[in-house]
C-alpha positions, 0 to 999 in steps of 0.5 A: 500500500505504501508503494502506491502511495509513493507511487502515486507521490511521484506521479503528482510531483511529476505533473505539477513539475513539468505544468509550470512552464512551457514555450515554443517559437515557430519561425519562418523558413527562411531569412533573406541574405544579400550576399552570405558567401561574398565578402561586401567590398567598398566597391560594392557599397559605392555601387549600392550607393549609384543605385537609382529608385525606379518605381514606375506605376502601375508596378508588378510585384513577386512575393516570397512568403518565407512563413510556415503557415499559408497566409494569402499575402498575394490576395491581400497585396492584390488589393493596393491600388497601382499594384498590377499583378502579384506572383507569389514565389514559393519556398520549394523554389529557395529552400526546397529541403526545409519546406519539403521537410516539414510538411512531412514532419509536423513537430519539425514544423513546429520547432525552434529552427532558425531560418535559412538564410536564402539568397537575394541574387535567386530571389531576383531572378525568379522575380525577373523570370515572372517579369516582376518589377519589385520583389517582397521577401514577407515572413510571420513567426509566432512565440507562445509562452504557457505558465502555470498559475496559482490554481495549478496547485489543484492539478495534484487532484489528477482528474482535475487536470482537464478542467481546472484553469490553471495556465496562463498564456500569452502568444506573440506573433512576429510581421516583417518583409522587405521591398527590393528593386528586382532589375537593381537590387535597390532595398526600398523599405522594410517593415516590422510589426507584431501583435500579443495576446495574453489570456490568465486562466485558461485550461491544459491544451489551450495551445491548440488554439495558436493557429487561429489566433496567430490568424486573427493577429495577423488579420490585425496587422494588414491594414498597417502592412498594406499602407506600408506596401502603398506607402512604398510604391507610391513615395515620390522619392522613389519613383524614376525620374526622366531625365 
């Protein structure tokens, strides 16, 4: 009897151990690198410095989503006025191995991996390849935090565990992407935005819900981000002058 009890002991020390905390971060597949196996010069600053804006209007874009999750950045980029089409690229085309990879692998999917840098020459060119006049490099990354709280204490009933809400969570989710010239490599603007949320008391398995939310955040987040495109595109400074 007394063997059980330990038993018992052990296993409601166990849960109420490993409950306190828990984290995962879900990256992009990728980061954009300009030139990873070059060493930058001063020739290539200088060139980089004679570089001219060239944004004519209506523009055609390609989009490289380096994200996990399939966001429709396409359609939503389709809706800026003065942007004429819209081709996205697809990571199977840069980082085949780590795109491939995780559609087999779940957990993979959902690991902490630190994105592959890809480079900025192949992006280019599969933008110039769709007759694209600038590219996109776009990606979403999510941090999710669940600790346990006071009530957690009433996980040593075991049964309890399913009901009690003895977690709190909070859940970040990360927005950035870049506009490049596509024929001159010119970086025109970059973005950077995120959303949090925090919910106190909720039950074990809350963390099935971080799709959705990570979907409602980054629905938040558009209207910024779609300005932020308008506002690229449309900036006089960066516009091709006649000479």
């Amino acid at each position: 009897m007394r063997f059980r009890y330990d038993f018992l002991g052990l296993m409601v020390f166990s849960v109420v151990f490993t409950a306190c905390s828990s984290s995962q971060y879900i990256g992009s597949f990728s980061s954009v690198d300009t030139e990873r196996e070059k060493q930058i010069n001063d020739d290539d600053i200088r060139k980089a410095f004679e570089a001219n804006p060239q944004i004519t209007l209506p523009a055609s874009m390609s989009i490289y989503n380096a994200s996990r999750d399939k966001y429709p950045f396409q359609d939503s980029v389709l809706t800026v006025k003065n942007i004429s089409r819209a081709v996205e690229i697809s990571p199977a085309l840069l980082n085949p191995d780590g795109y491939y990879y995780s559609q087999q692998h779940e957990i993979y999917a959902h690991s902490s991996t630190i994105p592959e840098p890809i480079n900025l020459m192949k992006l280019r060119l599969y933008a110039a390849q769709s007759k694209s006049d600038l590219v996109m490099f776009v990606s979403s990354s999510t941090g999710y935090d669940e600790r346990s709280n006071l009530l957690s204490i009433l996980y040593a009933g075991l049964v309890t565990i399913p009901i009690i809400p003895g977690r709190n969570a909070e859940l970040t989710t990360y927005l950035e992407a870049y506009i490049f010239d596509v024929r001159n490599g010119l970086l025109y603007s970059s973005y950077r935005d995120k959303r949090t949320f925090k919910k106190r008391f909720v039950k074990v398995g809350f963390a099935a819900n971080i799709d959705e939310i990570k979907q409602q955040q980054i629905d938040e987040m558009m209207p910024d981000f779609l300005s932020y495109v308008r506002s690229t595109i449309t900036h006089p400074d960066l516009q091709l002058t006649q000479e």
